[in-house]
Every structure is written in structure tokens, then in C-alpha cells.
C-alpha positions as CSV (number, residue, x, y, z in Angstrom):
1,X,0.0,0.0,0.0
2,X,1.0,3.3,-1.1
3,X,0.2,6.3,1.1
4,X,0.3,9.7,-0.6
5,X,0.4,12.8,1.1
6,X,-1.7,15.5,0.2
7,X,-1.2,19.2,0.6
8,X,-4.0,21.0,1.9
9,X,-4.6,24.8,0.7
10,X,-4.0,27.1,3.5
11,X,-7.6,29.1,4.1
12,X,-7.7,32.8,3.8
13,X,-10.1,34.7,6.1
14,X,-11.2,38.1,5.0
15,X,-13.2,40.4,7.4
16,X,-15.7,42.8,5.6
17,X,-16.8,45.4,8.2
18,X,-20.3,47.2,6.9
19,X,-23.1,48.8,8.4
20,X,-26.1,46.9,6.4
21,X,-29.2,45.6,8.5
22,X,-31.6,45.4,5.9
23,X,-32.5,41.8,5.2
24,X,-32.7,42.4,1.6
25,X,-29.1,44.3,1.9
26,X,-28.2,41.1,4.0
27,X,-29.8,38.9,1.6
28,X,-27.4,39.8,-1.0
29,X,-24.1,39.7,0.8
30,X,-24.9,36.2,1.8
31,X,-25.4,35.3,-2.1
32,X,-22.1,37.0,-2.7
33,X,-20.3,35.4,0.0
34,X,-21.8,31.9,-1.1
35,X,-20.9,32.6,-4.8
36,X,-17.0,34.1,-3.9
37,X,-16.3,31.2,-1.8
38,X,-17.6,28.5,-4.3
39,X,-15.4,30.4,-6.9
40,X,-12.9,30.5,-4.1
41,X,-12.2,27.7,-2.3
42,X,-8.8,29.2,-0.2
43,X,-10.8,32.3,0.8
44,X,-13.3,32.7,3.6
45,X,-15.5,35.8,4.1
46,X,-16.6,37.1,7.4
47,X,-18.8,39.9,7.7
48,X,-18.7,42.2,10.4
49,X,-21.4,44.4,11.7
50,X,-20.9,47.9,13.3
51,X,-23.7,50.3,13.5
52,X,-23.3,53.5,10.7
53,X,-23.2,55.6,13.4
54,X,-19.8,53.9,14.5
55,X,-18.4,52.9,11.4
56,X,-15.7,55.5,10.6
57,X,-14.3,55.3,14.6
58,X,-14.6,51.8,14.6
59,X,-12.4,51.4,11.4
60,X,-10.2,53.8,13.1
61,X,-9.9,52.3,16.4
62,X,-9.1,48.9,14.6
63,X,-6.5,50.0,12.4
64,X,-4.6,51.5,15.7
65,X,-4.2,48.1,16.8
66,X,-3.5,46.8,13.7
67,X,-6.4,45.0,13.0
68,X,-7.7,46.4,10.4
69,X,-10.7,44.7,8.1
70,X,-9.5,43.5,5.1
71,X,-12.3,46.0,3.3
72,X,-14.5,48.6,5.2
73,X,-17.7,50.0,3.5
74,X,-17.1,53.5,4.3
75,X,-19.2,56.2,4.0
76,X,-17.8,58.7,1.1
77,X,-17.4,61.6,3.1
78,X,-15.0,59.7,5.2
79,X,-13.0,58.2,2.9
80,X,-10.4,60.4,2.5
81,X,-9.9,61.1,6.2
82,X,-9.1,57.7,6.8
83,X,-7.1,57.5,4.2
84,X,-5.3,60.4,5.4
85,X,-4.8,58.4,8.5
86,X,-2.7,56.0,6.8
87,X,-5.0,53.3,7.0
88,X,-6.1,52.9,3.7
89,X,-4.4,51.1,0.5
90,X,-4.2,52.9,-3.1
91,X,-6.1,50.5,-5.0
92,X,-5.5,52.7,-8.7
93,X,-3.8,49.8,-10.9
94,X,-6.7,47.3,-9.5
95,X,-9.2,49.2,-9.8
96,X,-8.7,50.1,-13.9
97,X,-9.4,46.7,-14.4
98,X,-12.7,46.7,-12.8
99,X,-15.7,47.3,-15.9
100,X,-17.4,49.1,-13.1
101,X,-14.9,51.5,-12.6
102,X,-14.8,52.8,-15.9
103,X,-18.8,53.1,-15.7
104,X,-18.7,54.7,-12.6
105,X,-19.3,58.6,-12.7
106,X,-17.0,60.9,-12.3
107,X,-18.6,62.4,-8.4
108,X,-18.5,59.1,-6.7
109,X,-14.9,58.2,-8.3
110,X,-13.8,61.9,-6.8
111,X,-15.0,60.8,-3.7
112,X,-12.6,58.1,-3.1
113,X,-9.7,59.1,-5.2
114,X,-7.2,61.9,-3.7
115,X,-5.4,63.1,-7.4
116,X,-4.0,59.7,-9.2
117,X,-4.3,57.4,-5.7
118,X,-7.7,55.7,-5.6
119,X,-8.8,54.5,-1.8
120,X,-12.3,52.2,-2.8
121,X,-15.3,51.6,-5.4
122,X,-18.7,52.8,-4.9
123,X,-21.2,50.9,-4.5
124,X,-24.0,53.2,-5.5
125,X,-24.6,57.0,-5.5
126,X,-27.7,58.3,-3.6
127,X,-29.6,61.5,-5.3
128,X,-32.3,63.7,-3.8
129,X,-35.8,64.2,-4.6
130,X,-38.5,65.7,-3.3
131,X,-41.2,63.3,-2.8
132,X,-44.7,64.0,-2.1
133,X,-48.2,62.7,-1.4
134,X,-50.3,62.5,-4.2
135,X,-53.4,62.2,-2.6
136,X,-52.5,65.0,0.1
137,X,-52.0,67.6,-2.8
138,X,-55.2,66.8,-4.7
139,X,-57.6,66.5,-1.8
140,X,-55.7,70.6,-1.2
141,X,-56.2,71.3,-4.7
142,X,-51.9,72.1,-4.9
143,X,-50.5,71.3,-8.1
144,X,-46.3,70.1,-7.5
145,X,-44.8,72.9,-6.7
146,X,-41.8,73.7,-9.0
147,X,-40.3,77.1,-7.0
148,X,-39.1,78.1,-3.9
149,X,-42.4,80.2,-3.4
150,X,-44.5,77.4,-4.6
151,X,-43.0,75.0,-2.3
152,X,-43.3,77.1,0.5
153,X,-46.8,78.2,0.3
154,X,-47.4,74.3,-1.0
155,X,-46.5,73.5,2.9
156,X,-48.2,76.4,4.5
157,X,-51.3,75.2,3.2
158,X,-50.4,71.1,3.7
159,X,-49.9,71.5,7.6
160,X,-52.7,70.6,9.4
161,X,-52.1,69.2,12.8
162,X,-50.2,66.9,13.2
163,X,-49.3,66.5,9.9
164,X,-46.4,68.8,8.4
165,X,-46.0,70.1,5.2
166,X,-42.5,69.0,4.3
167,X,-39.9,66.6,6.3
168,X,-36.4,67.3,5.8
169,X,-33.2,66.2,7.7
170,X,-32.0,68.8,10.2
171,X,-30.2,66.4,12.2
172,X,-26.3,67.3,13.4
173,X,-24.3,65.2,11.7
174,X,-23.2,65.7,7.6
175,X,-26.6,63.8,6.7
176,X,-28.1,67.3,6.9
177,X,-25.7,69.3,5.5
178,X,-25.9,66.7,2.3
179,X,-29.7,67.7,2.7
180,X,-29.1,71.4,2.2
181,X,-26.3,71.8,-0.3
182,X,-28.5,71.8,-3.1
183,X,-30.9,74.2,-1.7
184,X,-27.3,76.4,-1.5
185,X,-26.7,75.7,-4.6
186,X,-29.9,76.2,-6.8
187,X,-30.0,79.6,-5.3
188,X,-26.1,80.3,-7.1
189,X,-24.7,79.7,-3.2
190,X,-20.9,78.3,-3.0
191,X,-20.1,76.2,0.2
192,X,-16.6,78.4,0.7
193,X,-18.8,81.8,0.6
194,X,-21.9,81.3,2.8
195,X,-22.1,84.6,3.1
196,X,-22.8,85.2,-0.4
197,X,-26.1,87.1,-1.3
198,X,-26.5,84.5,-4.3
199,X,-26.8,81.8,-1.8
200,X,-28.6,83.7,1.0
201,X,-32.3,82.2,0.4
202,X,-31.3,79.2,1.2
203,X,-31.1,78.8,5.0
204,X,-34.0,81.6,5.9
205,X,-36.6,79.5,3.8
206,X,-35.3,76.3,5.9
207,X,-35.4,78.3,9.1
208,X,-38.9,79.3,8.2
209,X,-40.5,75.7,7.6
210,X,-38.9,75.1,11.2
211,X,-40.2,78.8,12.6
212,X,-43.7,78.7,11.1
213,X,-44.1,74.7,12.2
214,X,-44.8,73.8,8.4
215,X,-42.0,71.5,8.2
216,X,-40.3,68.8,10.0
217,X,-36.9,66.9,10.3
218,X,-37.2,63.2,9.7
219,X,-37.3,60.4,7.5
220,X,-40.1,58.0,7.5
221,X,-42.9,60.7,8.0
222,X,-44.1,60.6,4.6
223,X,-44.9,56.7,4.7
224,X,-46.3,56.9,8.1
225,X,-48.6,60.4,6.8
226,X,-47.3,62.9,9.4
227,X,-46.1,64.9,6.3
228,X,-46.9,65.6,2.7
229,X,-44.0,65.6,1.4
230,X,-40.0,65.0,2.1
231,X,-36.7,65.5,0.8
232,X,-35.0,62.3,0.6
């Protein structure tokens, strides 16, 4: 009898860190870690959660003790900061061979790339809209509005205890600056001149859904009908 050794493949664990808790977000990185490990024999995913909220310290905090994830699914504003910190690799000659990347627009690829060095991919690109009630705005006889003063008076007239007119983000974190910017910017505003008279009718017409009780800061009030519209 013959015995034959055989080598066995030394198995490769890679720790994802992310912030998804919606089963159907969940749903799909199971069918990608079942399909990259069939493909993949030698490699072995492990997902870790860690709340948004505490992603970008978290990453931080784990990379001063040098264990950092293998990937991290930053948020974009941060993705440069932790770069900054040294904790990031530049991933430009893998990521040219990626079809995505060459697809990708230019906005998101800006937000991860710091001149020629590029720090991650996208994985989508989130755009605002106003969204509204449709039955809300008939039973009030209000068309859409499409101005400023439409919108506003649009609100006046759609707040009736305790439902608000419009629900935007005014939380204090950069989801509400991201919220504002492009009411900044479609009045000619720049970010590095707030002071600008261009730019000025932007933060009084927030300031007066908040004054005047016509609007509100949150998320799910349109589904739930505390609102008849939101910017989201």
C-alpha cells in the first residue's frame, strides 16, 4: 500500500466590516459570499457588523491596533480622512481593471480618489428628490410645486395638525448638510462663501418651515402620513 500525502490549501479569512441591516441588503451579501467562496475555495468571508453611526471610529480604532478589516464600507465623506490616516491602501492599478470602474461617474470616483491614488469603489450613488403625497396635494387642490415660493406656500397650506407640510433632515451630523447643499446651490450659493447674497435664500426659507411649524426633520414621515411631502 501506497500512502500519498496531500497538501491541503492554506484558508484565507477576510473580514468585511459594513453597516447593512436590511434583510434584503443582508440577503445579498450572503449570495455573494456563497458565490466568492464556491469560486474560491482558499478564501473565507466574514462579515462584520458595526452600527453607521460607528463605522468611521470603529475602522479607526481597529486599524490603531493593527487589525484592520480587510475591506471597510465607508461612507464617502470619510473616505479620505481615513485615508489620510494611513490606513487605507491605493487600490488605482486594480481598480482600472474593474468594468465598473470605468462606468462609474465621475462624483462618486472623486470621492474616493485623492489626485492619481484611488482609496475604494462605490457601491451606489444616492440622489435627492422631493417626494410628495399624491393624494394630500389633490384633496388641497396644490399642483407640485416647481419654486421656492410654490414649495413654501405648498407647505403652509399642507400643515394641518399633526401633519407637516415637508420633512427634511436637520439632524447634526453631515446627513443634513448633504440635505441642504443643493438648496445652496440652486440659489447660485458656493459652500466656501456662505455669506454670499446668491446663496442667501437658502437657509432663511429652511429656518422658516422650522419657525412657522410647516415643516419637520425626519425620514419616515411621509410613509407613516405625518407629512406631505420629504426630501430624501
Amino acid at each position: 500500500m501506497t500512502l500519498i500525502a496531500v497538501a491541503r490549501s492554506e484558508v484565507t479569512t477576510v473580514e468585511i466590516v459594513h453597516y447593512f441591516n436590511v434583510q434584503g441588503q443582508l440577503d445579498g451579501l450572503a449570495a455573494l459570499k456563497s458565490e466568492f467562496e464556491a469560486a474560491n475555495p482558499d478564501i473565507k468571508i466574514q462579515y462584520t457588523y458595526v452600527p453607521f453611526a460607528e463605522l468611521l471610529s470603529r475602522t479607526l480604532q481597529m486599524a490603531a491596533v493593527h487589525k484592520s478589516p480587510a475591506i471597510s464600507c465607508i461612507d464617502n465623506p470619510d473616505v479620505l480622512r481615513v485615508a489620510k490616516a494611513g490606513v487605507l491602501k491605493d487600490i488605482s492599478a486594480d481598480v482600472a481593471k474593474l468594468p465598473t470602474w470605468q462606468d462609474t461617474y465621475p462624483g462618486p470616483k472623486s470621492a474616493v480618489s485623492d489626485g492619481q491614488k484611488v482609496y475604494g469603489v462605490p457601491i451606489g450613488s444616492n440622489s435627492l428628490a422631493i417626494f410628495y403625497n399624491k393624494k394630500m396635494l389633490s384633496d388641497a387642490g396644490i399642483n407640485p410645486p416647481t419654486t421656492w415660493a410654490e414649495l413654501t406656500e405648498a407647505a403652509a397650506k399642507l400643515t394641518k395638525p399633526p401633519v407637516y407640510g415637508l420633512a427634511f433632515s436637520a439632524v447634526n451630523t453631515e446627513e443634513a448638510t448633504w440635505q441642504w447643499e443643493p438648496f445652496l446651490w440652486s440659489n447660485g450659493g458656493k459652500l466656501l462663501d456662505l455669506n454670499a447674497a446668491s446663496g442667501e435664500g437658502s437657509t432663511p426659507i429652511l429656518g422658516r418651515f422650522r419657525s412657522e411649524r410647516i415643516g419637520i426633520s425626519g425620514r419616515s414621515e411621509l410613509e407613516s402620513g405625518k407629512c406631505a411631502g420629504t426630501v430624501h
